[in-house]
C-alpha positions in Angstrom: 10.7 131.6 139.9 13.4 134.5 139.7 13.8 135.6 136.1 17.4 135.0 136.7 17.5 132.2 138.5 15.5 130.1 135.5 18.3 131.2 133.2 21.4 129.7 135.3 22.2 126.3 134.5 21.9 123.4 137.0 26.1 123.1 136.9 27.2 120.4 139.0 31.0 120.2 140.9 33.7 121.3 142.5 36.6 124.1 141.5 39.5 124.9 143.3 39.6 128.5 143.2 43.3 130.6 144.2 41.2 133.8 145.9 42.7 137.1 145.0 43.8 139.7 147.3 41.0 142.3 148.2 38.1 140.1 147.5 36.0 138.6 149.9 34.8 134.8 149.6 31.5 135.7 148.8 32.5 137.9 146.3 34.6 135.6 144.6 31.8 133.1 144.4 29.5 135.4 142.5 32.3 136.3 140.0 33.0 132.7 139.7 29.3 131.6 139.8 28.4 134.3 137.2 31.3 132.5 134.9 29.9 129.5 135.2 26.4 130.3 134.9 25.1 128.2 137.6 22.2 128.0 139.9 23.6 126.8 143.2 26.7 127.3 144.7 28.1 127.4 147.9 31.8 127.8 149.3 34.3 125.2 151.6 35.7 127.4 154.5 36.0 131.4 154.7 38.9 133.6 153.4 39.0 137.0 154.9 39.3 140.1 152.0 42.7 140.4 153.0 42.9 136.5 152.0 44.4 134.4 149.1 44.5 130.6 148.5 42.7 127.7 148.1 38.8 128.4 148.0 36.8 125.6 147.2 33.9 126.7 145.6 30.5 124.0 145.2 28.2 124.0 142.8 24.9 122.2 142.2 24.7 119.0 143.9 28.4 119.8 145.2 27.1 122.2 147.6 25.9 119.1 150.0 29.0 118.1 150.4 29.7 121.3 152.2 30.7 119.8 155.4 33.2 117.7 154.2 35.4 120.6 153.2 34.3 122.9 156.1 35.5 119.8 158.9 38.4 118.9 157.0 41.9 119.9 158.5 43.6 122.5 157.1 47.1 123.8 156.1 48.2 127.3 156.0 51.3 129.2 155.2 52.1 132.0 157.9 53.8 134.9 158.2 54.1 136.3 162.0 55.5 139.9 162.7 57.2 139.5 166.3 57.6 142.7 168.3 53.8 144.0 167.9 50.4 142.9 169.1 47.7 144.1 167.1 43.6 144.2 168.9 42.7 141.9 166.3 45.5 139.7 165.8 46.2 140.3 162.5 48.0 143.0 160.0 44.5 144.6 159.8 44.2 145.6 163.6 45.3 148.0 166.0 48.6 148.0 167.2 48.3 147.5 170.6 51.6 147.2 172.2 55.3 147.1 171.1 58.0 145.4 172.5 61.9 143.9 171.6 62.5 141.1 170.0 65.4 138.9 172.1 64.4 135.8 171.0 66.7 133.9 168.6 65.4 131.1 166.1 66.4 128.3 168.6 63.8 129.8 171.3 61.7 130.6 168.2 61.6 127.1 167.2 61.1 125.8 171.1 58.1 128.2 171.4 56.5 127.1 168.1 57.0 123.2 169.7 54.9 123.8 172.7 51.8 124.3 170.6 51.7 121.3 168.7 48.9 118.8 169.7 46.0 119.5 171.6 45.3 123.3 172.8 42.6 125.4 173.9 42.0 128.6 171.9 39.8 131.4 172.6 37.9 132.5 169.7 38.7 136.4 169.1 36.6 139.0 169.3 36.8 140.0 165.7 35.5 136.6 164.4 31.8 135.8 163.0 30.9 133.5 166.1 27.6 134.9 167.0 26.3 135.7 170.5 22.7 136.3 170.9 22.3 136.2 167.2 24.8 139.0 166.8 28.3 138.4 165.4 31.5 138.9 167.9 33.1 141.3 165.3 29.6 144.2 165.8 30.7 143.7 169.2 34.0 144.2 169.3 33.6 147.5 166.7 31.4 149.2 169.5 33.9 148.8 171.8 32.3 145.7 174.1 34.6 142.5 174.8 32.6 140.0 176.4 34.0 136.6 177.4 34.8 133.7 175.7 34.7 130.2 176.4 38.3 128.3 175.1 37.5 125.8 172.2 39.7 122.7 171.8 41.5 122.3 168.5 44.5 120.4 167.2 47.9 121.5 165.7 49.0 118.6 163.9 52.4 120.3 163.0 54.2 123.6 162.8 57.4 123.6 160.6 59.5 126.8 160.6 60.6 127.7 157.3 62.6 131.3 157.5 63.6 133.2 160.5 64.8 136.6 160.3 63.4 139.2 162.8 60.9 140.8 163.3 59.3 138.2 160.4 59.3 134.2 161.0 57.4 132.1 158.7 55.7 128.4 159.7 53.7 126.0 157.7 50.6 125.0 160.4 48.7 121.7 160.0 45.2 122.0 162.0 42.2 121.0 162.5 39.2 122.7 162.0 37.9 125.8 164.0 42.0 126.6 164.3 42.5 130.5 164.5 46.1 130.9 162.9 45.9 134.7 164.2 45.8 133.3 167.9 48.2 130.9 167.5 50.5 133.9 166.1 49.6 135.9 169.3 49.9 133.3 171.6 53.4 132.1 169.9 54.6 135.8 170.5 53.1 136.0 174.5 55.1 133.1 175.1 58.1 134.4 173.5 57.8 137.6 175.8 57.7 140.0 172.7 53.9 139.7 171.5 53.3 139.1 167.5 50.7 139.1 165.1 49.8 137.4 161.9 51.1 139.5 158.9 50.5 137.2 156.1 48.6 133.7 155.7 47.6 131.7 152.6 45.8 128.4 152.8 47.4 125.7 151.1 45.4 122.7 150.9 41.6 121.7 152.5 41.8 117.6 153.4 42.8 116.4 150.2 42.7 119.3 148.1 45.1 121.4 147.1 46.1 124.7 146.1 48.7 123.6 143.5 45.2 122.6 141.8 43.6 125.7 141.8 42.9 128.4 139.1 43.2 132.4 140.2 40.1 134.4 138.8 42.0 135.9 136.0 43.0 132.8 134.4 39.4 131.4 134.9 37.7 134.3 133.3 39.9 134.5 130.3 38.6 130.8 129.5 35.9 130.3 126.9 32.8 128.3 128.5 32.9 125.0 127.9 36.9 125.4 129.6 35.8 126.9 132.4 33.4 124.0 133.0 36.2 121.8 132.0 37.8 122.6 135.8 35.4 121.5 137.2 36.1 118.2 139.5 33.3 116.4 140.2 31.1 116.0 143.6 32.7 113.1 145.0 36.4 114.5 145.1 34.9 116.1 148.4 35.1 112.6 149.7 38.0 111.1 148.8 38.4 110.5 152.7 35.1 108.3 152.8 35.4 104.5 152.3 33.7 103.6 149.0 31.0 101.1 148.8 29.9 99.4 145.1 26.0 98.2 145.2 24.4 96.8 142.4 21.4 98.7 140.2 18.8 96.7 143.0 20.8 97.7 145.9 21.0 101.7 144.4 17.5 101.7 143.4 16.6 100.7 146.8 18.9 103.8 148.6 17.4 105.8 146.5 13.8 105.4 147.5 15.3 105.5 150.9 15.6 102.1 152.4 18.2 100.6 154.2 20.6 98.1 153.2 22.5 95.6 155.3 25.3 96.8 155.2 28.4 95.1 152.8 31.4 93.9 154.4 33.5 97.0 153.4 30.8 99.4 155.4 30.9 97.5 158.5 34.3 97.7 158.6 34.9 101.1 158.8 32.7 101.0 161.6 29.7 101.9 163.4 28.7 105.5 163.0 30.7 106.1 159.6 30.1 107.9 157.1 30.6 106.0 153.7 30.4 107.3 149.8 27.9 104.9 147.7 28.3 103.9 144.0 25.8 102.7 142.0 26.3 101.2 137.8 25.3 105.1 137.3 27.9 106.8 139.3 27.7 108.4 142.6 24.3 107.6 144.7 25.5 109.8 147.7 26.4 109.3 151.5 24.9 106.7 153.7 26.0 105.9 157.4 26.6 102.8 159.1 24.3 101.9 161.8 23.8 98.8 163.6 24.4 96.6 160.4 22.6 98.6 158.1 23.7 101.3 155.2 21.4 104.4 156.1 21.1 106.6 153.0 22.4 110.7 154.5 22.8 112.2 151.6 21.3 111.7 147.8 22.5 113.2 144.5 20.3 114.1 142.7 20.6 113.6 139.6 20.0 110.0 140.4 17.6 110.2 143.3 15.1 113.1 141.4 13.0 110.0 140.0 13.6 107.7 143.3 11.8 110.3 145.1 8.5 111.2 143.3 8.0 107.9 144.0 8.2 108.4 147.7 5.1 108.2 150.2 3.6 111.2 151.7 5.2 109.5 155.2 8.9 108.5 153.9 10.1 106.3 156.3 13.5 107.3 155.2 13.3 110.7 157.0 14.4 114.1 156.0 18.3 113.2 156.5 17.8 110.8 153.0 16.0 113.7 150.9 18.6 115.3 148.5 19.3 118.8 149.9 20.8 121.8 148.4 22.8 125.6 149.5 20.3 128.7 148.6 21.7 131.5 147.2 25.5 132.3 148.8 25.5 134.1 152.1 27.0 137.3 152.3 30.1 137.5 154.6 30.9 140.0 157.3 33.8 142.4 155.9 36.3 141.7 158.4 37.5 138.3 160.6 34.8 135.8 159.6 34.6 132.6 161.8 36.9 130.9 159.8 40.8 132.7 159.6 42.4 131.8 156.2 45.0 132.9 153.7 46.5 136.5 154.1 47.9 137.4 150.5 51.6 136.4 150.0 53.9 139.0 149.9 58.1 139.8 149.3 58.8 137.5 152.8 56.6 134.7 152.0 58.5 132.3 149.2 
């Protein structure tokens, strides 16, 4: 085992982390994992360098959670600069073109309307999306655009806060897989005056929120046991999931991997869902509702470590009821990962 590694502690939860300006997501996991000491860790959806907001940041038995946070809508604060497309979209690209700005905030309003609901977005060239194993962005610095299929994604809503050329600001409600940068360039083509994103900050992932998050700063200057004191624990990553009670037979049965029939509370939130599953001890993990029965998906565990020794070589439960974990955090690409998020405020953004 890694020297260093052995000396981390097997820290467990979630925080809510503000990213800084300037840092990239991985690198705000290390600083934040290095505070906390922890073995594992993982992070909840991609913020560029040029980034800040809400990060959430896993750790330990957290980081199988992962997906909740990553498919969970989103909400983002936006600044777009009308008048100028950019090559990437953004304040950090090229300026491509530059044109006048005619539009008042009535036709700015209108425009921002006609994107709400279902749309189909093509990923940018400058994004982490990888195409024969090679990110888009390696691409797109050597010059090559190749084509892109359009992706369906949902705007929930836009709400114009400020208008005063060439800078608007919106409030964008989204699905996942939403590129804000595209929607600012696609707002400004349809205006007739072309735009670009100039600032973005995410404000909340599902049910989390940034007005619960703690900047890097504030977090370091913490003594230990307060930094683990942010810490929220695993299952606030599925607050969305209907919550099913069994008793200590019923939990010591998931946790050897068997199915349950399902209670009356799992079948009806229907077939296919996905369901978070208490036991007297705490939280047993996620299980999914199939045909009647409550099949274990995901374990914690720090209840499901002794369950499983006890496991035959030929679990019948499958690979999908073993406990799994995040390695060591991957590095992102320096510029437009897959996943747009918050561009730091600045003197226009309130």
């Amino acid at each position: 085992m890694n020297p260093k590694k052995s000396s981390r502690d097997p820290v467990d939860g979630l925080l809510l982390l503000d990213k800084p300006k300037g840092l990239s997501s991985n690198d705000a996991l290390v600083r934040a994992r290095r505070l906390l000491n922890a073995r594992k860790a993982g992070h909840g959806g991609t913020l560029d360098p040029m980034a800040t907001g809400l990060l959430p940041l896993l750790f330990g038995e957290a980081t199988k959670f992962a997906h909740d946070a990553l498919d969970a809508d989103k909400t983002y604060l936006a600044e777009l600069t009308l008048g100028a497309a950019t090559d990437t979209g953004d304040a950090e690209g090229r300026t491509l073109a530059r044109r006048a700005v005619n539009c008042d905030e009535a036709a700015f309003r209108a425009a921002v309307a006609a994107f709400v609901g279902p749309i189909e977005q093509v990923p940018p060239m400058h994004s982490a999306l990888k195409r024969e194993g090679r990110p888009l962005y390696e691409y797109a610095r050597a010059g090559v655009t190749l084509e892109r299929a359009a992706r369906r994604v949902t705007i929930h809503a836009i709400d114009t806060l400020a208008f005063d050329p060439p800078h608007a600001t919106i409030r964008v409600s989204c699905s996942k897989g939403t590129y804000v940068r595209v929607l600012a360039a696609d707002i400004g083509e349809r205006l007739g005056c072309g735009a670009h994103l100039s600032a973005l900050r995410r404000e909340q992932v599902g049910a989390l929120s940034l007005v619960d998050a703690i900047g890097l700063e504030t977090l370091e200057a913490l003594a230990p046991a307060q930094r683990r004191a942010r810490l929220a624990p695993a299952d606030a990553l599925l607050a969305g999931l209907v919550r099913i009670e069994l008793d200590a037979a019923g939990a010591a049965r998931l946790l050897q991997g068997q199915k349950l029939r399902a209670p009356a509370d799992a079948l009806r939130a229907g077939e296919q869902a996905r369901v978070r599953v208490y036991g007297p001890g705490g939280l047993l993990g996620v299980a999914t509702v199939r045909r009647g029965a409550l099949v274990p998906q995901r374990l914690v565990a720090t209840h499901a470590a002794a369950a499983r020794t006890e496991r035959r070589v030929d679990d019948p439960a499958g690979p999908d009821a073993r406990a799994t974990a995040f390695g060591e955090p991957r590095a992102d690409p320096p510029a437009a990962p897959g996943e747009r998020a918050a561009i730091p405020r600045n003197g226009r953004i309130p």
